[in-house]
C-alpha positions as CSV (number, residue, x, y, z in Angstrom):
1,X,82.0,81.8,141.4
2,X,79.6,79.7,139.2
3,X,76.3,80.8,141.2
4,X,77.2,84.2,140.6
5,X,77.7,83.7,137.1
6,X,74.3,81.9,136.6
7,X,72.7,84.5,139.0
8,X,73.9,87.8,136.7
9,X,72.7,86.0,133.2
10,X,69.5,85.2,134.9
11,X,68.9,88.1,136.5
12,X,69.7,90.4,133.2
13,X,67.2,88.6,131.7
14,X,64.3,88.6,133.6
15,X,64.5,92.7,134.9
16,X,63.8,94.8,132.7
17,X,62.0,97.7,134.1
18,X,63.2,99.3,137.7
19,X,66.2,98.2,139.6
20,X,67.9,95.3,141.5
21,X,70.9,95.6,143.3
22,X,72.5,92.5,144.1
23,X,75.0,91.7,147.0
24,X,76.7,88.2,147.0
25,X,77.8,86.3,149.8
26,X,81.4,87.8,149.0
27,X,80.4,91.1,149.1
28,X,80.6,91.3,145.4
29,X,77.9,94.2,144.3
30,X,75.6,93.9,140.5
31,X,73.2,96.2,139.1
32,X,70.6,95.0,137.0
33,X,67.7,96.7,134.9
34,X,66.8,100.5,134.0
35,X,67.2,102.1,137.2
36,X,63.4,103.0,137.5
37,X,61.4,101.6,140.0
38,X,60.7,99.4,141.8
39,X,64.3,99.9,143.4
40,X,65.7,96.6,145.7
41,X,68.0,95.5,147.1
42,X,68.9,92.0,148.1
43,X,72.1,90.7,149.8
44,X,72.9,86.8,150.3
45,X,74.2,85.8,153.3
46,X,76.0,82.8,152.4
47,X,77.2,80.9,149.0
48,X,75.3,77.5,149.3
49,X,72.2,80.2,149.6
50,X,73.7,81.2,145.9
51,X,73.9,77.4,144.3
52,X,70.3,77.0,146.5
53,X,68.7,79.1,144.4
54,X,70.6,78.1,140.6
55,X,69.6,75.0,141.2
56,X,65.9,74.9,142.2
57,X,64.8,79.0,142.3
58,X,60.9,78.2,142.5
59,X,61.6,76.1,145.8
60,X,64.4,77.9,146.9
61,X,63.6,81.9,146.5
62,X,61.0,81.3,149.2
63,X,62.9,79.2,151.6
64,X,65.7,81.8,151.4
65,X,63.5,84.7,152.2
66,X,62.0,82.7,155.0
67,X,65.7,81.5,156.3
68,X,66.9,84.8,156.8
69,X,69.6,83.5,153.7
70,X,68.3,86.0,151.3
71,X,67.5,89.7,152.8
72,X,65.7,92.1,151.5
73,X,67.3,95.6,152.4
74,X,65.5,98.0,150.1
75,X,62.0,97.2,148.9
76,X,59.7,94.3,149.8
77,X,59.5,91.0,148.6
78,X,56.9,91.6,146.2
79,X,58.7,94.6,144.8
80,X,61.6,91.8,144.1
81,X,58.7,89.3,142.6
82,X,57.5,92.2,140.5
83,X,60.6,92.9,139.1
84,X,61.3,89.0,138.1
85,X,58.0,88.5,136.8
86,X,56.8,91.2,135.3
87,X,58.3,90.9,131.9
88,X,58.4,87.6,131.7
89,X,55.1,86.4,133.0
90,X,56.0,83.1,133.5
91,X,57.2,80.7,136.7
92,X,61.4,81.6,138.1
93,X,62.3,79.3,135.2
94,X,65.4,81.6,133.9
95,X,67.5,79.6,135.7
96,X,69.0,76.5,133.8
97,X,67.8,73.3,136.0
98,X,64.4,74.5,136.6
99,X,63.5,73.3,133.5
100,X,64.5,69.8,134.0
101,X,62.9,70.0,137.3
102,X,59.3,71.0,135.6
103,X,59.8,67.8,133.4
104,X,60.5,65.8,136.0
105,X,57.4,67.2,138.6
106,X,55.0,65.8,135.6
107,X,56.2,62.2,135.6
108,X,56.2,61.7,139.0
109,X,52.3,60.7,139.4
110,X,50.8,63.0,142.2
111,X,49.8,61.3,145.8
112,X,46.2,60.5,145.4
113,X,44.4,63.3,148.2
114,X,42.9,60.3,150.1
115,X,40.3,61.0,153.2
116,X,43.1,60.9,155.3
117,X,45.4,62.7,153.5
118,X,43.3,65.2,153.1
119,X,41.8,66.0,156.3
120,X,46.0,66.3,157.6
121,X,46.8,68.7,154.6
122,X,43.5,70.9,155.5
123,X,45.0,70.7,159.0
124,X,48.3,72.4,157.9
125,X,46.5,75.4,157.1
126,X,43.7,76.2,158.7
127,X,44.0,74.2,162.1
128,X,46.7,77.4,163.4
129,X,45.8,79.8,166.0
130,X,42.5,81.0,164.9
131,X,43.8,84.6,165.8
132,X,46.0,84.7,162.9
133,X,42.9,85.2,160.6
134,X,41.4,87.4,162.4
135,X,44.3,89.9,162.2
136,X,43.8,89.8,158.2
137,X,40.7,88.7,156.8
138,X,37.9,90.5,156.8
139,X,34.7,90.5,159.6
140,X,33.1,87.5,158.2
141,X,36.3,85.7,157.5
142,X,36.1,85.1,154.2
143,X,39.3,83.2,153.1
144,X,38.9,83.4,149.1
145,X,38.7,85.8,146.5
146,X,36.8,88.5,146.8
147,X,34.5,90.1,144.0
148,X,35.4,94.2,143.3
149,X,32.7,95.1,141.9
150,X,33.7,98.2,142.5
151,X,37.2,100.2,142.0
152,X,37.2,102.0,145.5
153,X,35.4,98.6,147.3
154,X,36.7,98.1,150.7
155,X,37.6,94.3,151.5
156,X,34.4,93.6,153.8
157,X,32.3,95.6,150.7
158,X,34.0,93.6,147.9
159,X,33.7,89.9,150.4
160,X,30.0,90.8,151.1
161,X,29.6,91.3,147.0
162,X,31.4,88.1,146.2
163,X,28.6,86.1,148.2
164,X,26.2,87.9,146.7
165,X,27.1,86.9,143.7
166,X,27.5,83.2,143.9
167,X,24.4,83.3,145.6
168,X,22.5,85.0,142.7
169,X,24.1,82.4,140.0
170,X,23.3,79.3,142.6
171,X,19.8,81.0,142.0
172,X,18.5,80.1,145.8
173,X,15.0,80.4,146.7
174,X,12.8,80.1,149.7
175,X,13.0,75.9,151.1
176,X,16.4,74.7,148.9
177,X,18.8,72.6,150.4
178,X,22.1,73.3,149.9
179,X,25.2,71.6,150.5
180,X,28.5,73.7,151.2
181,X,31.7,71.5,150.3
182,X,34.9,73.2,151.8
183,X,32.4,75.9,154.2
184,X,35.3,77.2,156.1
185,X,34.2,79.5,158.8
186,X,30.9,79.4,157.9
187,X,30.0,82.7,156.6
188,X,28.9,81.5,153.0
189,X,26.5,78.8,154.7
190,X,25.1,81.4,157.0
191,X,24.8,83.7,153.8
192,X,22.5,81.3,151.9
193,X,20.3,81.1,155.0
194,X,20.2,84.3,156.1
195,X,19.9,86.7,152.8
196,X,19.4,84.0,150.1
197,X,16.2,82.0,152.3
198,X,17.7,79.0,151.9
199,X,15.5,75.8,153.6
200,X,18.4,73.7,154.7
201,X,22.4,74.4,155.0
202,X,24.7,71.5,155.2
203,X,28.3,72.5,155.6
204,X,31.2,70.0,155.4
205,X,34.7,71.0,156.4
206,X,38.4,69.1,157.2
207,X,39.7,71.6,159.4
208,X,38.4,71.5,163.4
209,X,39.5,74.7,163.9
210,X,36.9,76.3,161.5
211,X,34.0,73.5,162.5
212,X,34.1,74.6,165.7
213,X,34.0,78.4,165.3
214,X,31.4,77.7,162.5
215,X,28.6,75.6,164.7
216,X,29.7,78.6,167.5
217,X,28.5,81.5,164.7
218,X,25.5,79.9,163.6
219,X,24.6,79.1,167.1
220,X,24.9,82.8,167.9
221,X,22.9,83.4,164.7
222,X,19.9,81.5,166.0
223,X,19.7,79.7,162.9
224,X,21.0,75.9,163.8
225,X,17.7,74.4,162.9
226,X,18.5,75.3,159.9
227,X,22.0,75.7,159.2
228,X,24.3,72.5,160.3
229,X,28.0,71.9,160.0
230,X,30.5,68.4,159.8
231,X,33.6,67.5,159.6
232,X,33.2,65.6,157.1
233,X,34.3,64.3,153.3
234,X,32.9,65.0,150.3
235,X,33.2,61.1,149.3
236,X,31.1,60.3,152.2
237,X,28.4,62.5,151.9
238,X,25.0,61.0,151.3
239,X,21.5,62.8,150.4
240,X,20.6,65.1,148.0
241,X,20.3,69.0,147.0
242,X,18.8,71.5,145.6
243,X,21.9,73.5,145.5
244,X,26.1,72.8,145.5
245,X,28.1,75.2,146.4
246,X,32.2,75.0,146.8
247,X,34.2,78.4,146.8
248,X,38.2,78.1,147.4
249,X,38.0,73.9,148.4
250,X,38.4,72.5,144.7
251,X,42.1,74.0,144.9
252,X,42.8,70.9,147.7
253,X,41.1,68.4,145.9
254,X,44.2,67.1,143.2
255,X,44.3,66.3,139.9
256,X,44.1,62.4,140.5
257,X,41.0,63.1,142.7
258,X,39.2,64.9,140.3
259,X,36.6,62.0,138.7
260,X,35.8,61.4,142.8
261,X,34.8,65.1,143.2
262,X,32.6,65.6,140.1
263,X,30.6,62.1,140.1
264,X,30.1,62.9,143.9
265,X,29.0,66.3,143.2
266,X,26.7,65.4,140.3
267,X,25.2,61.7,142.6
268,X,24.3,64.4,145.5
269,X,23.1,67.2,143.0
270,X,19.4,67.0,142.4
271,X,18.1,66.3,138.8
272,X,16.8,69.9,138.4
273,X,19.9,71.3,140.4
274,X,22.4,73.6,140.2
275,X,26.1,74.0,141.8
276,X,28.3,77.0,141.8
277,X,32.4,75.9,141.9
278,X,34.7,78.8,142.9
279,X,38.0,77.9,141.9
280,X,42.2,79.0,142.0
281,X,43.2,78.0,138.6
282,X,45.1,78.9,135.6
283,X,44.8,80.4,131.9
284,X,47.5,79.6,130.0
285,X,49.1,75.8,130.1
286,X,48.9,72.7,132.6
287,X,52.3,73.7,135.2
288,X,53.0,72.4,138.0
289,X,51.8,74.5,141.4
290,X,54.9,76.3,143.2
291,X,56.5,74.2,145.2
292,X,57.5,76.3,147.8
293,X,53.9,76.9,148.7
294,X,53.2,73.3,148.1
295,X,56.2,72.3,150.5
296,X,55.1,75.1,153.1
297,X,51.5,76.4,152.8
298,X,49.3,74.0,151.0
299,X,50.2,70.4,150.6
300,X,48.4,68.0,148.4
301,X,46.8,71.5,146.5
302,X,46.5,72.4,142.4
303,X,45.7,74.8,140.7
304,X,43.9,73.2,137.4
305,X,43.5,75.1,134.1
306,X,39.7,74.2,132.2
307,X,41.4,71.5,130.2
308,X,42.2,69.4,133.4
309,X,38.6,70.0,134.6
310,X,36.5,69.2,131.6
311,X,37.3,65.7,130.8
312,X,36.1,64.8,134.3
313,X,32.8,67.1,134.4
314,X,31.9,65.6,131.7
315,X,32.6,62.3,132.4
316,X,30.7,63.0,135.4
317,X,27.6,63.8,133.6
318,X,27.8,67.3,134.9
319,X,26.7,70.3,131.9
320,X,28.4,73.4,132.3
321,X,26.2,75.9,132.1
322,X,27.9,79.0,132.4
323,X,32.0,80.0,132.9
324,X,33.2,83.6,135.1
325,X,36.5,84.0,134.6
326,X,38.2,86.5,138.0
327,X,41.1,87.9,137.0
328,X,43.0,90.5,139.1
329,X,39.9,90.2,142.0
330,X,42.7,88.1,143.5
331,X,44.8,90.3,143.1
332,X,43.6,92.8,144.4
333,X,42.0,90.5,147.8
334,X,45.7,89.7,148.6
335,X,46.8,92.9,148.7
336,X,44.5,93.7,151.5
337,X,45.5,90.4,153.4
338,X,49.4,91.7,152.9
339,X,49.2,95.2,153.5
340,X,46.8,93.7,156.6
341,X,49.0,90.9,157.8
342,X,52.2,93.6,157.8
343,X,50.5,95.7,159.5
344,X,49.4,93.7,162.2
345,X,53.0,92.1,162.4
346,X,54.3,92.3,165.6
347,X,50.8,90.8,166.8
348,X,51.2,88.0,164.6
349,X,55.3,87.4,166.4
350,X,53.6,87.5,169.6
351,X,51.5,83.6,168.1
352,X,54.7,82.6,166.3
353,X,58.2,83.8,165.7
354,X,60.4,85.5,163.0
355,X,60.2,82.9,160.6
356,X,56.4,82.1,160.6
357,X,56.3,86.3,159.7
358,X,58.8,86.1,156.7
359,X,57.1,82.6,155.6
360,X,53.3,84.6,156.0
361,X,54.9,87.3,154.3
362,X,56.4,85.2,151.3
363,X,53.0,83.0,150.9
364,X,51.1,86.1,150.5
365,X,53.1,87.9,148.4
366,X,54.2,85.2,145.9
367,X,50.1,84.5,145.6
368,X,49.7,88.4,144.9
369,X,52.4,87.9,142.1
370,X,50.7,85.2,140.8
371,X,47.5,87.1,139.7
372,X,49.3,90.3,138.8
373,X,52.5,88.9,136.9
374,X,51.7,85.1,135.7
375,X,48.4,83.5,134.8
376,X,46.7,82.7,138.4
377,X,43.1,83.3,137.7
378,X,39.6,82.3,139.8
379,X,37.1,80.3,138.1
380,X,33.1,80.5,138.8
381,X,31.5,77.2,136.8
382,X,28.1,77.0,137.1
383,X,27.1,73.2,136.9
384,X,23.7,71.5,136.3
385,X,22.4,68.0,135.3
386,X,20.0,69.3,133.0
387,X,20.2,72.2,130.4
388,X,16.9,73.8,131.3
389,X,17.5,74.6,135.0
390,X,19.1,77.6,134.2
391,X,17.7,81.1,132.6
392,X,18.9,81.5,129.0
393,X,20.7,84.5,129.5
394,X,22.8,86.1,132.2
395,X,20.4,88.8,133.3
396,X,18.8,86.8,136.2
397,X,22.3,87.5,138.1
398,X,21.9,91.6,138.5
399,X,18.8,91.2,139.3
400,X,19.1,88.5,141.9
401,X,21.9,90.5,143.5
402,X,20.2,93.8,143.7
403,X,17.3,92.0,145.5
404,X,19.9,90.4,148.0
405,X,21.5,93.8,148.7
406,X,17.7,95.2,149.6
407,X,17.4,92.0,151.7
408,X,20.9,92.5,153.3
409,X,19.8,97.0,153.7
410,X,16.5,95.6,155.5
411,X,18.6,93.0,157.9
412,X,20.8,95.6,158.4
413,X,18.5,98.3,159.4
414,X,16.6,95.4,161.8
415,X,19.3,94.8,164.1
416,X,20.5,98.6,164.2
């Protein structure tokens, strides 16, 4: 059969190191790689689920894991990802038409991420079940990449370090205001009051589902004189602050959208200011974002490399004051959801069914494989209006963050 054909020359390109056993459709069994490990084994069920995935594999090698059309009988799916990606470090694009298909993704102009659109591509997301995220994130939920500053860091260690450290380069003191854009569940808001002494918290999300269970923590906090959250745009907002913050919202935003976001960060930005943006994006060339996650996990989202993002800081009037390039934090963050997800599975098929599982399964392992096999990255830009707002070197950060971990020993301590 033709699939077949395309599927062995593919396949003996891209592995390389450990093993892949292939079954077709017709029962027809292929070997590919060195015969160390990983070792997997994958079996299709039927021959359209063959052509599927010639035809379009970055689309189609997740909707055939999550159909049941592609199984997995030895191995995981990341140990299959790993063995496609790792030598070749790039998107699924051994397959002939995938090419064509990345040409064509560029000239059809993107859907502008209106208000609307937005707020019912947030919903997608992070409107399910709020015990989902429970099962896998960590006590403060804290849904973006966390900072290892540490090789042996735990998840909550390595998430209680990450907000820290934006915190520390936001350089907070006693009486700012500070607008969260994208505040999720509320645990970096809360942060900035709490540890960081911030005056005023302003907190703007899409999603209801994290509004609600953010007003109920800060409420339980005892710190909503202080620390308020909306649903709410960014376009919309009105004021100004001391202090911007953004950590794992930009991703959502879309390329088109991209002059809205920075000329309303830098009109609400004070003129002595600072803003912290915690970004998903790339290092090597513009590409379009998977499309199976697109399709399934995050519509309307990109992940930008620094040449999409420049031309509209500075058009903005935004100065970039300093550049943190994560690497494999993510990495290493969405291992800890995975192995946390899995092992909380049959938990999570008592709020869905089978399918949701393999789909959960698939999202978190192809964003794993992007970190540790392609060129996924996280990006912490530092923003200002002026040049002068900022200390002239980088030393100001340790310290700030070892006087936040004495403030977070002494909270600690208090309410033991």
């Amino acid at each position: 059969m033709l699939s077949e054909t395309i599927l062995k020359t593919a396949f003996e390109r891209a592995v390389r190191r450990g093993s892949l056993d292939m079954v077709t459709a017709g029962g027809e069994r292929f070997t590919f790689g060195d015969g160390g490990e990983p070792r997997v084994s994958i079996r299709f069920t039927d021959a359209a689920a063959q052509m599927a995935l010639c035809l379009h594999p970055e689309l189609k090698l997740g909707e055939l894991f999550t159909d049941g059309r592609l199984v997995v009988e030895q191995g995981t799916f990341l140990d299959l990802l790993q063995l496609l990606l790792q030598d070749t470090r790039g998107e699924l694009d051994e397959l002939p038409l995938s090419r064509l298909r990345k040409i064509r993704s560029w000239m059809i102009r993107r859907a502008e991420n209106d208000a609307t659109r937005a707020k019912r591509n947030v919903a997608h997301h992070y409107d399910l079940d709020g015990r989902l995220y429970a099962l896998f994130l960590d006590s403060d939920r804290q849904y973006s990449c966390a900072y290892f500053d540490r090789p042996d860091a735990s998840l909550e260690e390595a998430q209680a370090a990450k907000k820290r450290h934006i915190a520390a380069k936001l350089l907070v003191d006693r009486g700012h205001s500070v607008l969260d854009i994208g505040s999720g569940w509320g645990g970096m808001g809360l942060y900035l009051a709490q540890a960081a002494g911030a005056g005023s918290v302003k907190g703007i999300t899409l999603s209801e589902e994290q509004l609600d269970v953010s007003r109920r923590r800060a409420a339980a906090a005892g710190v909503m004189d202080r620390v308020r959250f909306d649903l709410e745009d960014y376009r919309h907002i009105s004021g100004s602050f001391d202090r911007i913050v953004s950590v794992g919202m930009f991703e959502h935003v879309g390329l088109p959208s991209y002059d809205d976001y920075f000329q309303a960060c830098r009109r609400l930005l004070k003129e002595d200011g600072v803003m912290l943006l915690h970004t998903i994006g790339r290092s090597g060339a513009p590409y379009p974002t998977n499309p199976w996650i697109t399709k399934y996990i995050f519509p309307g989202g990109h992940l930008p490399v620094l040449s999409e993002m420049m031309p509209a800081i500075e058009r903005a009037g935004l100065i970039v004051t300093d550049i943190e390039v994560l690497r494999l934090h993510y990495a290493y963050t969405l291992q800890a959801w995975r192995e946390r997800f899995l092992a909380h599975r049959e938990e999570v098929l008592k709020l869905y069914d089978e399918r949701f599982c393999r789909m959960w399964e698939c999202y978190l392992a192809l964003s794993e494989s992007a970190f540790r096999w392609q060129d996924a990255v996280v990006f912490q830009l530092q923003l200002a209006r002026r040049n002068d707002v900022v200390p002239i070197t980088r030393d100001y950060i340790a310290e700030r963050e070892a006087a936040l971990k004495e403030t977070e020993a002494m909270e600690f301590r208090r309410s033991a």
